[in-house]
TIZA-693324 format. One line per field, with one value per residue (C-alpha): residue in three letters; y, z, x. Coordinates in Angstrom, 1 decimal. Example, Ala and Ser with C-alpha at 12.3 -4.5 7.8 and 13.67 -1.06 7.14 Angstrom:
<lofis>
r	[ALA  SER]
north	[-4.5  -1.1]
up	[7.8  7.1]
east	[12.3  13.7]
</lofis>
This chain:
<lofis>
r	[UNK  UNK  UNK  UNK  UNK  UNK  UNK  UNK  UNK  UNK  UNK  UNK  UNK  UNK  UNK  UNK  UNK  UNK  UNK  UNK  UNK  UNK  UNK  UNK  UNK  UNK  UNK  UNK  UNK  UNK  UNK  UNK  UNK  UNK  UNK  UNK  UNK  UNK  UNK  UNK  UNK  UNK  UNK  UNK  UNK  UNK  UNK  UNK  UNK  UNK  UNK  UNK  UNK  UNK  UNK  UNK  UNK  UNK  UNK  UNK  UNK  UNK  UNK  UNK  UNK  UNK  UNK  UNK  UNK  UNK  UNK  UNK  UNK  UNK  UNK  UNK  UNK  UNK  UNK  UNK  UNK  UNK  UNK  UNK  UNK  UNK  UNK  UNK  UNK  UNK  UNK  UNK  UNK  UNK  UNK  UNK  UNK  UNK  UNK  UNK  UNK  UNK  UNK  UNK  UNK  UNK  UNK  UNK  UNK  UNK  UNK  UNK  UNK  UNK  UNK  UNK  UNK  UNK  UNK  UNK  UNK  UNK  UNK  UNK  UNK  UNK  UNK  UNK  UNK  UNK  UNK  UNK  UNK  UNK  UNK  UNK  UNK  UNK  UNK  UNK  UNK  UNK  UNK  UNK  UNK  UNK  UNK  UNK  UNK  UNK  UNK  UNK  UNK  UNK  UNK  UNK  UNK  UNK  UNK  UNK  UNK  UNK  UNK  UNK  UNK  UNK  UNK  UNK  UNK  UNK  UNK  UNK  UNK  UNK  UNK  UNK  UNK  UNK  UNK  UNK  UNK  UNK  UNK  UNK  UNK  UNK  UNK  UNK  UNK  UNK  UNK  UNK  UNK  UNK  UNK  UNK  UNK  UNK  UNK  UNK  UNK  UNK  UNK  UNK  UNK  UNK  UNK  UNK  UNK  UNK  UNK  UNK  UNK  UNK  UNK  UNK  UNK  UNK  UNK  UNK  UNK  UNK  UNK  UNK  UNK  UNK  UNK  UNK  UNK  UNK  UNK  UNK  UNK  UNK  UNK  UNK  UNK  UNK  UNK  UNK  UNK  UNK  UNK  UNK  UNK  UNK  UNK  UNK  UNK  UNK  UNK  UNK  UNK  UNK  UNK  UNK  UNK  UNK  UNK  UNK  UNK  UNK  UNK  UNK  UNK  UNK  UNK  UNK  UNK  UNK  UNK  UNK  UNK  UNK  UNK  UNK  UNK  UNK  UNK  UNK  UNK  UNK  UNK  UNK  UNK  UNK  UNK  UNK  UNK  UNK  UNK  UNK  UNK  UNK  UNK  UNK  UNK  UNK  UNK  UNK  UNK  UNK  UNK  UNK  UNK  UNK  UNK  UNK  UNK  UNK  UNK  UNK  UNK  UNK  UNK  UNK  UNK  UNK  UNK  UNK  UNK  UNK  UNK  UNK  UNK  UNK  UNK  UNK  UNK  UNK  UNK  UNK  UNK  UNK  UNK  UNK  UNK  UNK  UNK  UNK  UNK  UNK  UNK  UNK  UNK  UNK  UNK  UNK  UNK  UNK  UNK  UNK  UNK  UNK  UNK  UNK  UNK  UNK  UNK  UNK  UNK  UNK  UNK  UNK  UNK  UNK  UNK  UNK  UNK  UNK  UNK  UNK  UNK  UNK  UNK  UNK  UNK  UNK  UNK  UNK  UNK  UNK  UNK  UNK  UNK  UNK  UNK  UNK  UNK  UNK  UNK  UNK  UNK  UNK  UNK  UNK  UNK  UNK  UNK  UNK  UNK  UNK  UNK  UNK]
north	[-7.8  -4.8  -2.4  1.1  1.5  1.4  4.2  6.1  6.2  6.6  9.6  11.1  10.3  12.3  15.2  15.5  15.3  18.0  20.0  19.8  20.5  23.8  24.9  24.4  26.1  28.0  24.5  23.1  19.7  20.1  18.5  21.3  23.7  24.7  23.7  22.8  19.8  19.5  21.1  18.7  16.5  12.7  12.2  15.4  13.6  10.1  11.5  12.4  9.2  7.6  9.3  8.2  6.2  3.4  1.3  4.5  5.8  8.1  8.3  10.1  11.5  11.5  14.9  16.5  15.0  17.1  14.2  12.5  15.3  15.4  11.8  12.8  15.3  13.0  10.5  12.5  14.2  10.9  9.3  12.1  11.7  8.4  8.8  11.5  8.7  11.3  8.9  6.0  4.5  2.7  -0.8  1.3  4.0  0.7  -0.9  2.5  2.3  -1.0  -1.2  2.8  0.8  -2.1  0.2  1.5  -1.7  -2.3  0.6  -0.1  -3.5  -2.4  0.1  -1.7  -3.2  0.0  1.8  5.3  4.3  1.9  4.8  6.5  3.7  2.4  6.1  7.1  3.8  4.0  7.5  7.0  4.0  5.7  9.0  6.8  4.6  2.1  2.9  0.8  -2.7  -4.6  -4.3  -4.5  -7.4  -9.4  -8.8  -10.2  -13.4  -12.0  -14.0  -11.5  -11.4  -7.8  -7.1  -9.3  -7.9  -4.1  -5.2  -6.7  -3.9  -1.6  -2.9  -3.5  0.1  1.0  -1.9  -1.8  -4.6  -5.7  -6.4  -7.8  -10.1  -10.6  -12.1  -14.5  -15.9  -16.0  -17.8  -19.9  -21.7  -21.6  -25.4  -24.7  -25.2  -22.4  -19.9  -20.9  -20.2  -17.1  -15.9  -17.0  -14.8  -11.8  -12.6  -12.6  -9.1  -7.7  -8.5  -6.4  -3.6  -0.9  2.0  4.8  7.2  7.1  9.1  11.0  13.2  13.7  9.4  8.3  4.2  2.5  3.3  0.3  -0.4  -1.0  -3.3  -5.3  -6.0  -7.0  -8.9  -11.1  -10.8  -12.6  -13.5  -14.9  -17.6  -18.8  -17.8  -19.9  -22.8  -22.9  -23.3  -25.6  -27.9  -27.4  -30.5  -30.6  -31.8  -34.8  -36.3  -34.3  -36.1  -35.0  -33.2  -34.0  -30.7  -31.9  -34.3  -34.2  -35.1  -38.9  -39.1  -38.9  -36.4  -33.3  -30.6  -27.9  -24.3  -21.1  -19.0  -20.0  -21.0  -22.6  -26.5  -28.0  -27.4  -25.1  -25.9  -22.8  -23.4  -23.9  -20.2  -19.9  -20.8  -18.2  -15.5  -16.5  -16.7  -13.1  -12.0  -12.4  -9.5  -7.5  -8.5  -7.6  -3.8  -3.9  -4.8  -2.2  0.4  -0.5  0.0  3.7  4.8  2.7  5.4  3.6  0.2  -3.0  -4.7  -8.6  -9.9  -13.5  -15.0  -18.0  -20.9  -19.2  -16.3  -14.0  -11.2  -10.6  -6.7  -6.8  -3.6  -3.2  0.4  1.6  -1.5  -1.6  -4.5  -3.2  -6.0  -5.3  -8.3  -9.2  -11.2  -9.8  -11.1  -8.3  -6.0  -3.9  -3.4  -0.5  2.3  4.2  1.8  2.4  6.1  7.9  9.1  12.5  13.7  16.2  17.8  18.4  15.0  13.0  9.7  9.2  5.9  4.6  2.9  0.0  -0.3  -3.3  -4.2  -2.8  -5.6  -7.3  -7.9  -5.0  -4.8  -5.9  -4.2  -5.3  -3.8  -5.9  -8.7  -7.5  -6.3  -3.1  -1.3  -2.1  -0.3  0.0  0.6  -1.3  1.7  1.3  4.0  4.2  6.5  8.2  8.3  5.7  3.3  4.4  3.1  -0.2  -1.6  -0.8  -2.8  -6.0  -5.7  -5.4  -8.7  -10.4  -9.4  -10.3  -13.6  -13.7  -12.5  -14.6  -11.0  -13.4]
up	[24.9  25.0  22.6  23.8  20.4  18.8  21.2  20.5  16.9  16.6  18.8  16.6  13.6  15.7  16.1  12.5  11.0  13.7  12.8  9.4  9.9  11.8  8.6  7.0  9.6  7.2  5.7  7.1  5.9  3.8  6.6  8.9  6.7  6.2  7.9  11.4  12.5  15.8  17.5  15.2  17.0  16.6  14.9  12.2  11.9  11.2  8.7  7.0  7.4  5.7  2.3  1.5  -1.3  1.0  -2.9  -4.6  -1.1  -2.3  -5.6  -7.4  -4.8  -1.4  -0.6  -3.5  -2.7  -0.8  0.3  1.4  3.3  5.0  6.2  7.9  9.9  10.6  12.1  13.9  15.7  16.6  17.3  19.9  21.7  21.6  23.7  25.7  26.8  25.7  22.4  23.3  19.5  18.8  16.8  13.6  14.6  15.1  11.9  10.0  11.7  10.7  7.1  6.6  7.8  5.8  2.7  3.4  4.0  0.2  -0.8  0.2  -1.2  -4.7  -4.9  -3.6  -6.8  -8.6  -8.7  -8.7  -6.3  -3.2  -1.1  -1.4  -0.5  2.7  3.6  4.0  5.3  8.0  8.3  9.5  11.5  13.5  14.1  14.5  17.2  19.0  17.0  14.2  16.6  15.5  11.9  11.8  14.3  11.4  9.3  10.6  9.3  5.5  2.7  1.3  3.0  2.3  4.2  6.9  7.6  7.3  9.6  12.4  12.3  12.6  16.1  17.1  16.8  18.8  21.3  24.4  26.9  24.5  21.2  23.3  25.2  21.5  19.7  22.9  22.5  18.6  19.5  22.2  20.2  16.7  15.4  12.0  12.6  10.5  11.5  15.2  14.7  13.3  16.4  18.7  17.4  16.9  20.9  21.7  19.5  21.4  25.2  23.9  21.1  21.1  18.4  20.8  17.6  15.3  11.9  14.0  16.9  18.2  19.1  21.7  21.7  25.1  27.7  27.5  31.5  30.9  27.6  29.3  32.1  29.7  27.6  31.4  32.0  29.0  26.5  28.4  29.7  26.2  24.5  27.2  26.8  23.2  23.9  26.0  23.4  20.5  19.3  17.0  13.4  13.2  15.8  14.2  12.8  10.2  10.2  8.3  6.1  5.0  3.0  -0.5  -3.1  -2.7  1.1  1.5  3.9  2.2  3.2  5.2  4.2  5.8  3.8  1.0  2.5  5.3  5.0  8.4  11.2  14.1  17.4  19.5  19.6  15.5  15.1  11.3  10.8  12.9  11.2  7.8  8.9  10.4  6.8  5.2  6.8  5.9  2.0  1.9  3.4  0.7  -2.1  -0.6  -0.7  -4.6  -5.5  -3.5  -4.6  -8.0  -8.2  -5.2  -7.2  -6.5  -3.3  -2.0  0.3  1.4  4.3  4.2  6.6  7.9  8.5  5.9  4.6  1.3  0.1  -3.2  -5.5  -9.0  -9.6  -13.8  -14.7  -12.0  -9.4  -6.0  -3.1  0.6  2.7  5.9  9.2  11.0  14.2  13.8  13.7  16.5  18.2  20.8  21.5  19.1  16.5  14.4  13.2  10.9  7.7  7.0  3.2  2.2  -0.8  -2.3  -4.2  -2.0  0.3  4.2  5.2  8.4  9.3  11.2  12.0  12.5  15.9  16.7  16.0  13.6  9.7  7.4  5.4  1.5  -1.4  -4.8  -8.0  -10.5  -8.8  -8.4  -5.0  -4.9  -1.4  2.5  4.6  8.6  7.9  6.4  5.1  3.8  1.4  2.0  0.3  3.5  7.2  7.9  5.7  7.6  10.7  9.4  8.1  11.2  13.4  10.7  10.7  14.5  14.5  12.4  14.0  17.4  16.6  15.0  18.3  20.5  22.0  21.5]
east	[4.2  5.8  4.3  5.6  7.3  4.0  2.1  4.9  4.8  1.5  2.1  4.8  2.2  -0.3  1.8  3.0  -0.5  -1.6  1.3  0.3  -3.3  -2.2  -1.4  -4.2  -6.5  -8.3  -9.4  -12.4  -13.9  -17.5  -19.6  -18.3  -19.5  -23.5  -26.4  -25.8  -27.6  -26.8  -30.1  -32.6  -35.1  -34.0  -37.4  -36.1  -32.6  -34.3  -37.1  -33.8  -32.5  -35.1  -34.9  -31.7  -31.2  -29.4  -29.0  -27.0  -25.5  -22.6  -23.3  -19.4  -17.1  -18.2  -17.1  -18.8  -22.2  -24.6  -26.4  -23.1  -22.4  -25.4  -25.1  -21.7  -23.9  -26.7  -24.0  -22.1  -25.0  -26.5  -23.0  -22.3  -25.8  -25.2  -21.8  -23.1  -25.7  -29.0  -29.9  -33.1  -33.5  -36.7  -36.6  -37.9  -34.4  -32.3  -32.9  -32.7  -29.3  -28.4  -29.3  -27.3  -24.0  -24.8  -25.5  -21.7  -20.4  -22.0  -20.5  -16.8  -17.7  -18.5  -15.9  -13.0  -12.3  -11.8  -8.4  -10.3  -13.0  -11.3  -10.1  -13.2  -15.4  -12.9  -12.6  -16.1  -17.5  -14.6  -15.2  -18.6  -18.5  -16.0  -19.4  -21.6  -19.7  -21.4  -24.2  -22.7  -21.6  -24.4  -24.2  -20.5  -21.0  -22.9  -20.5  -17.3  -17.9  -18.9  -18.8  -16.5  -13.0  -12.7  -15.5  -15.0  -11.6  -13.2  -15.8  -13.5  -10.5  -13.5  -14.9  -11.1  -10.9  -13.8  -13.7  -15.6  -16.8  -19.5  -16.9  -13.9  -17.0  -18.4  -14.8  -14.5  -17.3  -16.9  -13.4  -14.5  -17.1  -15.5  -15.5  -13.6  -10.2  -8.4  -11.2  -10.8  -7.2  -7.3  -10.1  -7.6  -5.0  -6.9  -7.5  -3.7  -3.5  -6.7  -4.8  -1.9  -2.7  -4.8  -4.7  -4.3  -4.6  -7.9  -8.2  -11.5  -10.0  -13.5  -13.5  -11.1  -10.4  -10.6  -8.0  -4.8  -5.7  -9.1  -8.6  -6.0  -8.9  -11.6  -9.4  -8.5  -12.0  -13.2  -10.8  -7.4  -8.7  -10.0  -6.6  -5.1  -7.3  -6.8  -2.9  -3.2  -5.2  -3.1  -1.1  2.0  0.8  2.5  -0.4  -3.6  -6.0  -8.1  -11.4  -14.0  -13.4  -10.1  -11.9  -11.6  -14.0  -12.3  -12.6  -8.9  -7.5  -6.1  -3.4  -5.2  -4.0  -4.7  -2.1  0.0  2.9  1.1  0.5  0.3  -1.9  -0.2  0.8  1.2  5.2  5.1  6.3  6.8  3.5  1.5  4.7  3.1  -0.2  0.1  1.6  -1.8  -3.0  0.1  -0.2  -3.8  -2.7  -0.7  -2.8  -5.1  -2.4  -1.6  -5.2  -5.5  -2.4  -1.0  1.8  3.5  4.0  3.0  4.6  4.7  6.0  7.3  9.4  11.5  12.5  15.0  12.4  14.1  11.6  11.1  9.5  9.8  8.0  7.8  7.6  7.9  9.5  11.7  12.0  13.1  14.0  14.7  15.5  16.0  15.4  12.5  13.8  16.6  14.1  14.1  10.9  11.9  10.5  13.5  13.1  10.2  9.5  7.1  8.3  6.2  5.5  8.5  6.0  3.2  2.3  4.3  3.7  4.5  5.5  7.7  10.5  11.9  15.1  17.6  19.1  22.1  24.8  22.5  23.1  21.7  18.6  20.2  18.7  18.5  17.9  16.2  18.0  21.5  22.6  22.9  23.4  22.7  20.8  20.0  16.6  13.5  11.0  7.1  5.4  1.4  -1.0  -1.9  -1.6  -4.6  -2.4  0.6  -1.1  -2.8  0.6  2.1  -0.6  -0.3  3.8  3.3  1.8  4.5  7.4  5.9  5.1  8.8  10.0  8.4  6.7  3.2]
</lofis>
């Protein structure tokens, strides 16, 4: 799959944000400010480390707490040893390690719920799983299978982000042996995504993701041959026959779902079904953006049979509705472009636009067609958002495509 459109406009992205950050030079973020860490013992760093209050980590706003601030230090410094190869932890260092990213992964988890609270909690748990590196795999790695969704998702986009050998071996190997048949067929996807996507752009300029070349050749090291195997075995839903999970409390066979619209079991050709499937991820970016920013209104979304999209937002009593096929989306490299914030107080977002010679994007106004438009646009709360949306829509238009 071609995905030069995406490096691109995660380039653009790049530049604007750098642009804009060149204006705020005299702006430096708290944990670059006061003590410097950086020339503490790792036994000084870790005696730090083990007075923190891992139940109450964060306690109010992250970046007025002193011992918040402190932690960003602590992780950085050992997340930059740690790439620079000079960092031996002990078992004692190792769990200290393992139960701080657990205590964020709690955080995010308690605060995610709360309209003033989510951002803060995905932010800073992000934030420092992305200093402390491969430091945090192993927690993260327990994780991706978490009895709360949220956290399972937060847990897997995390190591996507910072994929080496070790993660790409890791969600094989999860795949591979996955007996569950929705779970084994969401693995498998997340496979095909890993072999063609990575985000070439993280929130932390002091991290670089792995290089394309080198993730295409882990992903055939490890993963193809799975992905390719799991094809291969799929059969059309006509001919499956139940597992014993479909079972209802009678012993009768029930309708297996994975996402509200989906009913039957997929065979790889069954394209609608792995286009809705993909959209899960999309709505929960969206949710997610609702509860950071509540300004931007609340936005669904829902494709038909005829693999019509459906955005619809209510905003102040308003209902807005785009639609439009997302196989006349265009894809290119010219097609999808950032939308930076024009003022104080106001949102970025991007844009997709529709293939030349295709039908327009139709808008409605509380359900009256008001206007056309050669251009689907998305509103986030911030650039992170900007870039997670992407990577979900990414998904569903190349499954629409036929790009996966």
């Amino acid at each position: 799959m071609k995905l030069r459109f995406y490096l691109v406009s995660l380039l653009f992205i790049s530049i604007c944000f750098h642009e804009a950050a060149a204006q705020r030079n005299s702006v430096t973020r708290p944990e670059e400010r006061g003590e410097d860490l950086s020339s503490l013992s790792q036994a000084a760093l870790f005696q730090r480390l083990d007075t923190v209050d891992l139940a109450n980590i964060c306690a109010g706003r992250p970046h007025e707490n002193p011992s918040c601030i402190e932690l960003r230090k602590i992780c950085r410094v050992l997340g930059d040893r740690y790439l620079a190869g000079t960092l031996s932890l002990n078992k004692k260092e190792k769990q200290t390690i393992f139960l701080l990213v657990e205590a964020y992964l709690a955080y995010y988890a308690r605060d995610k719920e709360k309209e003033d609270g989510f951002f803060d909690g995905f932010s800073e748990a992000n934030s420092q799983c992305y200093r402390l590196w491969g430091l945090a795999y192993p927690a993260l790695v327990a994780h991706v299978t978490d009895n709360d969704p949220d956290v399972a998702q937060f847990a897997t986009n995390t190591l996507l982000d910072m994929r080496n050998e070790e993660v790409i071996r890791f969600f094989a190997d999860l795949a591979k042996h996955e007996t569950n048949w929705r779970r084994r067929g969401n693995w498998m996807r997340l496979l095909g995504f890993i072999g063609e996507t990575v985000n070439s752009y993280l929130a932390d300029d002091t991290r670089t993701p792995i290089d394309t070349a080198m993730n295409r050749r882990l992903y055939e090291k490890y993963a193809k041959a799975v992905f390719e195997e799991y094809k291969a075995t799929l059969v059309h839903p006509s001919t499956r026959i139940p597992c014993p999970e479909d079972q209802g409390d009678t012993g009768q066979a029930v309708q297996p779902t994975v996402a509200a619209e989906v009913t039957q079991t997929p065979g790889f050709e069954d394209t609608l079904y792995w286009v809705r499937a993909a959209l899960v991820d999309v709505r929960y970016v969206l949710k997610s953006s609702h509860r950071a920013a509540p300004a931007l209104g609340e936005t669904t979304i829902t494709i038909d049979s005829a693999y019509i999209l459906s955005i619809k937002t209510m905003k102040n009593g308003t209902l807005l509705e785009s639609k439009v096929n997302v196989k006349d989306l265009d894809l290119g490299e010219n097609g999808v472009y950032f939308i930076p914030p024009v003022k104080a107080g106001s949102y970025p977002g991007f844009s997709i636009k529709v293939k030349p010679e295709r039908p327009d994007v139709k808008q409605f106004k509380n359900s009256k067609m008001v206007g056309n438009t050669r251009e689907l646009e998305f509103y986030l709360p911030d650039q992170q958002y900007v870039e997670w949306l992407i990577l979900q829509f990414l998904h569903v238009s190349g499954f629409a495509q036929g790009m996966m």
